[in-house]
C-alpha positions, 0 to 999 in steps of 0.5 A, a space after each residue: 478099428 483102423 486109423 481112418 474110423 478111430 480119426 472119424 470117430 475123435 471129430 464126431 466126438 468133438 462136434 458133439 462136445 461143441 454142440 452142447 456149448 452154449 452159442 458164443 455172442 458175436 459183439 461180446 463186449 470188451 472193457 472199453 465198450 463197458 467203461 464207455 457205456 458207464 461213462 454215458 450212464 454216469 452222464 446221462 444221469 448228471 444232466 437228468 439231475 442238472 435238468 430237475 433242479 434247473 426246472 425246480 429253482 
């Protein structure tokens, strides 16, 4: 085996490994985009909570 075939036969390896690997997702979130999106959950939920006990007194 020459060089040429055993470099062919490391990048087939390779692709192979990376083939079975899970697909990245494109937008993961970073931790800014989870601490905004709790903040607007947290809220979103005290103006819901606001809102019921205005319409219930």
């Amino acid at each position: 085996m020459n060089a040429t075939d055993r470099v062919r036969e490391i990048v087939a390896q390779q692709r192979a490994v990376e083939a079975r690997r899970p697909p990245k997702l494109e937008g993961e979130p970073r931790l800014g985009d989870v601490v905004a999106f709790v903040l607007s959950a947290i809220v979103l939920g005290y103006a819901l909570i606001d809102t019921e006990i205005g319409v219930l007194l």
